[in-house]
N, C-alpha and C positions, 0 to 999 in steps of 0.2 A: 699682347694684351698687357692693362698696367697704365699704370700715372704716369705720363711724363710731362717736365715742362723742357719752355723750348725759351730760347732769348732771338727775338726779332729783332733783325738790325744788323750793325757791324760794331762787335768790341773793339774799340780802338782807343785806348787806357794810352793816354802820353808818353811816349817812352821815356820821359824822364821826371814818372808819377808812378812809375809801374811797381817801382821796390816799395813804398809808400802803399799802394793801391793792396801788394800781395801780403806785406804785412797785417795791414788793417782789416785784409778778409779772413788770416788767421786767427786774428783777434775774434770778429764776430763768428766766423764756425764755432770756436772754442766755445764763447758763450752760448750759443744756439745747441750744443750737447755734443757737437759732431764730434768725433777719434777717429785720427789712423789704428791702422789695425798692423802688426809683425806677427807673424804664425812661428809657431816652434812645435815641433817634434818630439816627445818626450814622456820614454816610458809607455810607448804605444797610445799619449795621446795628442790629438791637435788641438793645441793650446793655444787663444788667439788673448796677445796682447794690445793691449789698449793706451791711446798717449794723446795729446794734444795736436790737433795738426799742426805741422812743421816742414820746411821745404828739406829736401834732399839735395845730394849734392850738385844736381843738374838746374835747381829751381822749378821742383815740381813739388806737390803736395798731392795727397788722398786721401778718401774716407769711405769706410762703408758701413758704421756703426753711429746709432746717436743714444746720446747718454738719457737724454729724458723719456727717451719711445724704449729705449732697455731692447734694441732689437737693430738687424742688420739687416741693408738695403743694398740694392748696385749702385756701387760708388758716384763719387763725385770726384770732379780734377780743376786742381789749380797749376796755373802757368805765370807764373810771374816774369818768365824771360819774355812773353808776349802779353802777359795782362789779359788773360783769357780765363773763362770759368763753366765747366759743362758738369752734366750730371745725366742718370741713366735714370731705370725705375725710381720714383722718390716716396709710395706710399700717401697714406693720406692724415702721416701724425706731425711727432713733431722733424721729424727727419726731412720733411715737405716744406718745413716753416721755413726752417735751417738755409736749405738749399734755394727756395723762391728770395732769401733775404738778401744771399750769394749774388742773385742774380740783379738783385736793383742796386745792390749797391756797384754793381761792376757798371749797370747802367748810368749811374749817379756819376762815376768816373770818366766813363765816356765820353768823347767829344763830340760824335754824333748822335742823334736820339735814335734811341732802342727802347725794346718793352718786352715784359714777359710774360708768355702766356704757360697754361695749362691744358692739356688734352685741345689745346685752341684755345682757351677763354682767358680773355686778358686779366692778369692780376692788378689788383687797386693796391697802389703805393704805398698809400698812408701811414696806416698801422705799421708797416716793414719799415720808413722811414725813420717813425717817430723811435722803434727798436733800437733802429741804427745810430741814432742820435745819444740815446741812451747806453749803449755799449761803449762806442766810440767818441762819446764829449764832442759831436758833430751839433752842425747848425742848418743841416740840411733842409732845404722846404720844399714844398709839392707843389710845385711850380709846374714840373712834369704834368700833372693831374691838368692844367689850361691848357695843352695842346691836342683838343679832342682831332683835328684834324690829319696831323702828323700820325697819331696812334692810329686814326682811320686808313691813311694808306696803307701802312708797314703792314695792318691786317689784312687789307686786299693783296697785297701785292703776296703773303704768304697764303693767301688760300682759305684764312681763318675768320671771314667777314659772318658767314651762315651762323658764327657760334656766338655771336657778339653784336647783337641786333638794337641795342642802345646804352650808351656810353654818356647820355646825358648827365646821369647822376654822379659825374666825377665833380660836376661843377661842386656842388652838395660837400667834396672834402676841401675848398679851400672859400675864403672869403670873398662874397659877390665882388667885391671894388676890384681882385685880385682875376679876374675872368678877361680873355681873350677874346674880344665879340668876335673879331676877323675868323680865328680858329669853329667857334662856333657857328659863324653863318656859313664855313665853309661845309663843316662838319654835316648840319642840314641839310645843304644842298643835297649832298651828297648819300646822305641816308635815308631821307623824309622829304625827297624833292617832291611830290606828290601833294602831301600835306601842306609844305612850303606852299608852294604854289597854289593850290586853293587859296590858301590865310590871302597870302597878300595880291589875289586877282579879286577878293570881299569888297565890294563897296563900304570900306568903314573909313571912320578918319586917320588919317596917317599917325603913325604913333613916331615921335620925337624921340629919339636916341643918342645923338649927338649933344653934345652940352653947348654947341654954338647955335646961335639963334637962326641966323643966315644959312644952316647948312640944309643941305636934303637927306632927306628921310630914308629910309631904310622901302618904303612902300614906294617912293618916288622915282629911286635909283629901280627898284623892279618894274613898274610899272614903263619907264622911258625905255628899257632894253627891252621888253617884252614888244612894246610898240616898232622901235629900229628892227627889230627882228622878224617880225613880222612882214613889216614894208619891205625888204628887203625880199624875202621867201616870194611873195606877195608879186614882185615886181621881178623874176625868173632871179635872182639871184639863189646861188648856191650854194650847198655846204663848204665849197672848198674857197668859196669869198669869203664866208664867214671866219672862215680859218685864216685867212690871212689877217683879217684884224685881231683876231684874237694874239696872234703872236707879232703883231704891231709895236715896235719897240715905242715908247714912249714919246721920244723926238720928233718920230715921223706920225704918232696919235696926233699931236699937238698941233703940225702939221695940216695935216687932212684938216680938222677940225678949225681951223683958221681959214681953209682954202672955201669947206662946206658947210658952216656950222653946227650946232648943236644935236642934227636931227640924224646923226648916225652911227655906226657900230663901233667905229673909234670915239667918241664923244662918252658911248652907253657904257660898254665895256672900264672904260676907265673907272665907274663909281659901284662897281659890283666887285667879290672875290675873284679871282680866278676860278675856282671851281663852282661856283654862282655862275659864272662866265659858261662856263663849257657844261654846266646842268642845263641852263636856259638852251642855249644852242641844240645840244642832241634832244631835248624835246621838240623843240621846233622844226628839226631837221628828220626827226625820228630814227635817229641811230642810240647807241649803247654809251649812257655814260662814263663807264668805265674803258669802254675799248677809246673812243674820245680822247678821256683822261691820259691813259696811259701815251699814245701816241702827241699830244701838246703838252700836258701840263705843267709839266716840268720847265718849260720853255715861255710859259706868258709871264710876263710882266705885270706888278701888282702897283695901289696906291695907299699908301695907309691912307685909312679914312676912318677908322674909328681911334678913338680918345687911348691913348697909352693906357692899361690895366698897370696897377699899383702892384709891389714887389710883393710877393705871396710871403709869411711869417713863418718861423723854423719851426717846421712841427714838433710839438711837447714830445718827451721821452714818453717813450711804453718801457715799463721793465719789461723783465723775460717773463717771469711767473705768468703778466696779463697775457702776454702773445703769446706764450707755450703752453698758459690753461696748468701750470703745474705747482705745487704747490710749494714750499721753503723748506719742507724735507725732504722734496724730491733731488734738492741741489744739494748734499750731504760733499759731492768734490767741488764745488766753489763755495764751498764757507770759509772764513778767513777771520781771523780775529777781531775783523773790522767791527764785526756786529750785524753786515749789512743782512746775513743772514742767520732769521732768530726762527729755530724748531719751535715745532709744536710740545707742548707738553708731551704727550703721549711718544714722540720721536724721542725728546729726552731721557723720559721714564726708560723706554727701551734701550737706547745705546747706555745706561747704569745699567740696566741688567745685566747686557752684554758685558759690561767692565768687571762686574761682580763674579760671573762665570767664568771670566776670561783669569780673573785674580785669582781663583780657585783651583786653575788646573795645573796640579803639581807633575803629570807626567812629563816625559821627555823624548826626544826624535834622537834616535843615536845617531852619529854625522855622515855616516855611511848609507841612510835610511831615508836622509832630511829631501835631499830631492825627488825621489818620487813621492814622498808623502806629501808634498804640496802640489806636486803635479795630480795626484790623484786626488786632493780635495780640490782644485781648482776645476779640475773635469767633470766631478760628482755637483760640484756649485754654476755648472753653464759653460764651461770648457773656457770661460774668460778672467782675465786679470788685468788690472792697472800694469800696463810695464817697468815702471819706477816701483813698482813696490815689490815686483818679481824680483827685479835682482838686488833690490836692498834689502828682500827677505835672504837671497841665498849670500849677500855677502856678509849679514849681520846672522847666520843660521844657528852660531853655537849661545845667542841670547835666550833665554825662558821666555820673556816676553813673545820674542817673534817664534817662535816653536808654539805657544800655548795659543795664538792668533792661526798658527795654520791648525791647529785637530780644535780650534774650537769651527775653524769653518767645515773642516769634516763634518763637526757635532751637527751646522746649519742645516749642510746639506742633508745629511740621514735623517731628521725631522722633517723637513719641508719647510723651513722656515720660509716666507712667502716673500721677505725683505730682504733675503741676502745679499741682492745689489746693491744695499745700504752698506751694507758692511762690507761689502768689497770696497764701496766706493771711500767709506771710512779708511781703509788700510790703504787706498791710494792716494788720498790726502795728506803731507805728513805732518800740517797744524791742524787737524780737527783729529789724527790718528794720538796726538802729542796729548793734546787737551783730553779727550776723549777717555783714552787705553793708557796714558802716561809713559809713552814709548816713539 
């Protein structure tokens, strides 16, 4: 039981994009909240420290904590020696966002199309994209989002079509001029042949889709293969004649079509999809469009016939805040001097208070003392820590400052102070720990 997503397809990251690719996904985990995690032993507690993900010396990376959900999940793995990216349970916060962002962007790198889904349901790019754009100074567009057709197989062919019952509304995330009609009339065929096929057997006027005057119609090309299709069934012809035109290479359509003219399956075929092609057909034949599918399709031969779709536009930046839903003091370990992150008042108000209590505490950790007594506040505070700040407290330990930061986090914890992931994450910072604590 539990969330998982899954990546349909084959990750196949260029191997000489792969350093590039693993980099850039450290990048976006980090902003997304994700930490590796180093466990220590100490003083009878397990102390899990916390750092930025970073490869190891094989080129592997992990996580199983994310900074903005304040909570730990079953990991995630990166492989940069193969440009690979998986994950286990991922929740339903931001640890979910993190990991699904993981995943498009490893599909944005890919050279084949992939997509990823959730418990089955396929995720919409967009939002993920425009993040990534925003993290990464990317120019990425949803381009992906026009191939309702592609996404359509990869689902069938995983088992995942029952969860994912209309896929129309991708058009909706990229600009109509930017739409794939081929993609979409395949798309139909294939999901809505039913519907299809009513609409365009309606005695209505044929509706013009082509920008050339001279061309045929979208009702014309169905109506002509409905008719060859027929005549054929009609006239003891067979499914397995229809199959040979369908996988008719082009040369020898041309052919036929010269020798017989216009009134047959090589003629019709040519001005439909392929998968237009082989819907028409298993209804008329009354077999399973999909068993069909799977056993040709791969295999017919297509015509462009619709008008080249216009290059889809870089999806605008989402910051994190919008896609993580969190707020500017949630990110208390990515504030930088830049400014880019400005606390709230009341954030403010508190970390001075904090500075004022923290200026106040004259006691002392005698040196003998000092490690367990940070181990022991850190256990009483969520048994966590930054790990750059673990061992620049114990190598800086004979300072007042960093003594009076560990019993003042004692002090958090034996109140219940509600925020004290602030203030860890303060002491894991060392420009807001600097500004902040003046240390």
């Amino acid at each position: 039981m539990g969330t998982f997503a899954d990546y349909i397809g084959t990750m196949d990251v260029p191997e000489d994009r792969r350093t590039e690719y693993a980099q850039q996904m450290l990048n976006l985990l980090c902003a997304g909240g994700m930490m590796s995690v180093d466990e220590v032993g100490l003083f009878g507690h397990r102390i899990r420290l916390l750092y930025p993900p970073e490869l190891d010396e094989i080129g592997r990376a992990w996580g199983c904590y994310n900074y903005f959900e304040n909570d730990f999940w079953e990991s995630w793995g990166l492989n940069a020696n193969t440009g690979t990216f998986s994950s286990n349970k991922i929740g339903g916060g931001a640890f979910r966002t993190a990991v699904l962002a993981g995943y498009v962007l490893t599909a944005l790198y890919s050279q084949s199309y992939g997509l990823v889904t959730v418990d089955g349901r396929y995720v919409r790019e967009y939002s993920f994209i425009g993040w990534i754009n925003g993290v990464l100074g990317t120019q990425y567009t949803n381009w992906r989002a026009t191939q309702l057709w592609e996404i359509e197989k990869l689902l069938h062919k995983d088992g995942c079509g029952e969860y994912n019952k209309d896929l129309t509304g991708l058009i909706h995330d990229i600009p109509t001029t930017c739409a794939d009609l081929e993609q979409v009339e395949s798309y139909i065929a294939a999901r809505f042949f039913e519907e299809f096929y009513a609409d365009m057997s309606a005695e209505e006027e044929d509706v013009e889709i082509y920008h050339k005057e001279d061309a045929i119609g979208v009702r014309g090309c169905f109506t002509h293969l409905k008719k060859t299709l027929s005549a054929l069934h009609e006239n003891g012809g067979t499914l397995d004649e229809a199959k040979k035109y369908l996988l008719m290479p082009m040369d020898e359509r041309s052919a036929v079509i010269d020798e017989q003219g216009g009134n047959t399956l090589a003629f019709s075929y040519c001005f439909v999809s392929p998968a237009l092609a082989v819907a028409m057909t298993a209804r008329e034949f009354g077999v399973d469009f999909w068993a069909l599918w799977d056993e040709l399709g791969a295999d017919i031969p297509s015509v462009e016939r619709f008008p080249a779709p216009q290059s889809c536009p870089p999806v605008e930046p989402v910051s994190t805040q919008e896609l993580f839903g969190v707020s500017s003091d949630d990110m208390a370990y990515y504030w930088r001097p830049d400014g880019r992150v400005q606390f709230s008042d009341e954030m403010t108000a508190w970390m001075q208070s904090l500075r004022a209590e923290l200026d106040g505490i004259t006691d002392t950790i005698p040196p003998e003392k000092f490690l367990q007594a940070m181990a022991d506040a850190i256990a009483d505070a969520g048994s966590y820590a930054f790990r750059d700040m673990f061992y620049a407290f114990i190598a800086r330990q004979a300072e007042p400052k960093v003594q009076a930061a560990v019993l003042l986090l004692e002090r958090l914890a034996e109140r219940g102070e509600p925020n004290i992931h602030r203030y860890l994450a303060i002491l894991g910072n060392p420009a807001l720990r600097e500004t902040a604590f003046g240390f």
